[in-house]
BADOTOR-598852 format. One record per residue (C-alpha): residue in one letter; z, x, y; residue number from 1. Coordinates in Angstrom, 1 decimal, always signed. Example, Ala and Ser with C-alpha at 12.3 -4.5 7.8 and 13.67 -1.06 7.14 Angstrom:
% BADOTOR-598852
+-----+--------+--------+--------+-----+
: res :     up :   east :  north :   n :
+-----+--------+--------+--------+-----+
:   A :   +7.8 :  +12.3 :   -4.5 :   1 :
:   S :   +7.1 :  +13.7 :   -1.1 :   2 :
+-----+--------+--------+--------+-----+
END
This chain:
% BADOTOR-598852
+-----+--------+--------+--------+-----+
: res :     up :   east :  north :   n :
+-----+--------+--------+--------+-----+
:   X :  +39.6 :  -42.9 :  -14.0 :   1 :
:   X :  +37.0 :  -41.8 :  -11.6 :   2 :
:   X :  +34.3 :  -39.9 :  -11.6 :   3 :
:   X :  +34.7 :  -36.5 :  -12.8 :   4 :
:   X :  +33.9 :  -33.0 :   -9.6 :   5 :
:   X :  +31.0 :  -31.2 :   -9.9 :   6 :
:   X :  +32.1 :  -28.1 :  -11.4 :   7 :
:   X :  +28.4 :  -26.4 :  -11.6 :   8 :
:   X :  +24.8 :  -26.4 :  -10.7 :   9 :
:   X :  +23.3 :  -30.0 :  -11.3 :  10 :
:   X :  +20.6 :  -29.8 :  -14.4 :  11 :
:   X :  +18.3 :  -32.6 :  -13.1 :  12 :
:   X :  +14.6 :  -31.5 :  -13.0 :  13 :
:   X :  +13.8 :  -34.1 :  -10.5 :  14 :
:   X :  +14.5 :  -31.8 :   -7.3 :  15 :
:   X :  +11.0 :  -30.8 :   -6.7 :  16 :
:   X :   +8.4 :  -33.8 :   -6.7 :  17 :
:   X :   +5.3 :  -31.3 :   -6.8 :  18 :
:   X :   +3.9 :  -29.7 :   -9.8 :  19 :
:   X :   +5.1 :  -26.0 :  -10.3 :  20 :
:   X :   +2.6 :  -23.6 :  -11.8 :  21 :
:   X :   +3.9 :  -21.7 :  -14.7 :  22 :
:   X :   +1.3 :  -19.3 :  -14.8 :  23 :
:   X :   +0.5 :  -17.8 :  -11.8 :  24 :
:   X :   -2.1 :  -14.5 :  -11.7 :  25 :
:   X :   -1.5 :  -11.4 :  -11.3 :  26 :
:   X :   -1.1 :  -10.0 :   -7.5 :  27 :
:   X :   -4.5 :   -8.0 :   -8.4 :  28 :
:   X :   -6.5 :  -11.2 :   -9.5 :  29 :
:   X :   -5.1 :  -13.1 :   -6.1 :  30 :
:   X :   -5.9 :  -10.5 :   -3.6 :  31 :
:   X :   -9.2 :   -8.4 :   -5.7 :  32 :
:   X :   -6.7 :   -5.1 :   -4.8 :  33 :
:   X :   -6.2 :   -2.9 :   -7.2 :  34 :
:   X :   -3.1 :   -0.4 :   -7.9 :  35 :
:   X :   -5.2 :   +2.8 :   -6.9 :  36 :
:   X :   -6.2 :   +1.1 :   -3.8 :  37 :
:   X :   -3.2 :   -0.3 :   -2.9 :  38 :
:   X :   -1.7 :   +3.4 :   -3.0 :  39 :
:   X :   -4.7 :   +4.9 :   -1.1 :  40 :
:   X :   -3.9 :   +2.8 :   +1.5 :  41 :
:   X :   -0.7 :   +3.1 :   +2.2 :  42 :
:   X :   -0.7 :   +7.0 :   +1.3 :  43 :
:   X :   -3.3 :   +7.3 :   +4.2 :  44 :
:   X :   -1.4 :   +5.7 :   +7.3 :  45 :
:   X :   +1.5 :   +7.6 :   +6.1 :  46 :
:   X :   -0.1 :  +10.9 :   +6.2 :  47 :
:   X :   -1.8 :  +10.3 :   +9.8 :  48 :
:   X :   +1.9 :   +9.3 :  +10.8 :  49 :
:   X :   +3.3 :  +13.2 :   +9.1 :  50 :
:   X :   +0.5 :  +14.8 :  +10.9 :  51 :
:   X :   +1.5 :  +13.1 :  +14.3 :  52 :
:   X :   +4.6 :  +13.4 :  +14.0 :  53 :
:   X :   +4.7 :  +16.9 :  +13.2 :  54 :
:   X :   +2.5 :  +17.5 :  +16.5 :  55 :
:   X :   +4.6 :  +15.9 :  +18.6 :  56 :
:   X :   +7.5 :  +17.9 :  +17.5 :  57 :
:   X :   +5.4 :  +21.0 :  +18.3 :  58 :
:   X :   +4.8 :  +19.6 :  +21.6 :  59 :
:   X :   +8.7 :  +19.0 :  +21.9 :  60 :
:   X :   +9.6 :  +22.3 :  +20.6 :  61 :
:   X :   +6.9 :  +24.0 :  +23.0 :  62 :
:   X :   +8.3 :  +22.4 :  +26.1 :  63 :
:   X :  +11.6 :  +23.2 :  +25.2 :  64 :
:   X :  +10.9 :  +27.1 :  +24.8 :  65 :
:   X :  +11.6 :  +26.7 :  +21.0 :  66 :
:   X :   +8.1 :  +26.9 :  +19.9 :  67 :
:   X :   +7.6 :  +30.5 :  +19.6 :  68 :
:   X :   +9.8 :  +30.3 :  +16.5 :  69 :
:   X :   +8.3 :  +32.0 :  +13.3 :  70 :
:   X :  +11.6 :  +31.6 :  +11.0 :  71 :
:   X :  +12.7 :  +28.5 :   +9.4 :  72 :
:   X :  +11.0 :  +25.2 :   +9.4 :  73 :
:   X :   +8.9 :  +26.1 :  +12.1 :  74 :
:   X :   +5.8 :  +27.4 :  +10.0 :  75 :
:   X :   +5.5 :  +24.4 :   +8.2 :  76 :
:   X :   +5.8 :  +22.1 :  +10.9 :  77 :
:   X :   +3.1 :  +23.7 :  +12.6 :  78 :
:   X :   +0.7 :  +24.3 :   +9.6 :  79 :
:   X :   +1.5 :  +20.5 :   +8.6 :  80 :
:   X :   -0.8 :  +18.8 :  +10.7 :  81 :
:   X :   -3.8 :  +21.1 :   +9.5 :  82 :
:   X :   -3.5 :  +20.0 :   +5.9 :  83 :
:   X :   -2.5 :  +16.6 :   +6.8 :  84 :
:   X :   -5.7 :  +15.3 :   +8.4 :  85 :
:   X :   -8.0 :  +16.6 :   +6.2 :  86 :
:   X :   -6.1 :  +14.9 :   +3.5 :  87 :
:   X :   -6.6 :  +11.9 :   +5.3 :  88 :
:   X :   -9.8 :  +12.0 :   +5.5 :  89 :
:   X :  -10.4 :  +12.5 :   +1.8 :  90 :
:   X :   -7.9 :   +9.8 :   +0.9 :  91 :
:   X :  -10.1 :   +7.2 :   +3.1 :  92 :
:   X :  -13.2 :   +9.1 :   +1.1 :  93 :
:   X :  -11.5 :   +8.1 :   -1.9 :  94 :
:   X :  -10.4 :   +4.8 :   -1.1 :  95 :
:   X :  -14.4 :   +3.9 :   +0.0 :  96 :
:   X :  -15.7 :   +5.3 :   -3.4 :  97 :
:   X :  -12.5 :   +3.2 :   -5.3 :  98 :
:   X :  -13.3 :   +0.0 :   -3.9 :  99 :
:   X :  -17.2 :   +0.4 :   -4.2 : 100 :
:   X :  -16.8 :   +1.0 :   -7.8 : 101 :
:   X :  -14.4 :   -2.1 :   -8.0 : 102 :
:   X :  -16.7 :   -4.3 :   -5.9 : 103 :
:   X :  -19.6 :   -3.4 :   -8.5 : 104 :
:   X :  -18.1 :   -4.2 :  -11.5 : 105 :
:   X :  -16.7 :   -7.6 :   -9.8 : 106 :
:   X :  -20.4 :   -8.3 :   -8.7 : 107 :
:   X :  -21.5 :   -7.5 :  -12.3 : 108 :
:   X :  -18.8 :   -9.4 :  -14.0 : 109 :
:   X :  -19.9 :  -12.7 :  -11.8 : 110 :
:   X :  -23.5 :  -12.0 :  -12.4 : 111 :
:   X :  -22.7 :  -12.0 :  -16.7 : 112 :
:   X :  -20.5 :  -15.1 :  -16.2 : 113 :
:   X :  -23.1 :  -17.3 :  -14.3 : 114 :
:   X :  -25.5 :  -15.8 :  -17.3 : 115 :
:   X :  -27.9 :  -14.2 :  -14.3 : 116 :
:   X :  -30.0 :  -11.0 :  -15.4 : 117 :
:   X :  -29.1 :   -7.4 :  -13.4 : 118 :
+-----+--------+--------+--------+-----+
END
């Protein structure tokens, strides 16, 4: 008769020799990094990159004679970068005072475990 084709994935557990964790942590408990400081940092480099952007467009547009141009887009390519950096600058503000707070409470919730006083 023969031995019968493989007709599927094989169902042997024996493919890995290692130990597999079935409960891994959270990507917050891993990294200490939090949701509202994950978005603070990537909301700032994205908003330094707008600003920039939109400045060297004006640069562009100036060399090219097309930056005299008060209709359209123009306006708010030029006014961009003026809101843009300062809300840079209170996103990193933000971010500092975020991951202060979280340090804190991580200090404090080591300091409880190992039964220390504050």
């Amino acid at each position: 008769m023969g031995r019968p084709k493989h007709t599927g994935p094989r169902q042997s557990v024996a493919h890995y020799a290692g130990i597999v964790p079935t409960n891994r942590p959270a990507p917050e408990e891993r990294t200490g990094i939090r949701r509202v400081e994950r978005a603070l940092l990537f909301a700032f480099p994205s908003v330094i990159g707008l600003g920039v952007v939109c400045i060297v467009i004006v640069i562009i547009a100036a060399i090219s004679g097309h930056g005299n141009s008060s209709s359209g887009i123009w306006p708010t390519i030029t006014l961009l970068p003026e809101i843009a950096f300062p809300i840079a600058i209170i996103l990193v503000i933000a971010y500092v005072v975020v991951s202060g707070i979280r340090r804190s409470r991580d200090s404090r919730r080591e300091a409880d475990s190992r039964g220390e006083k504050r």
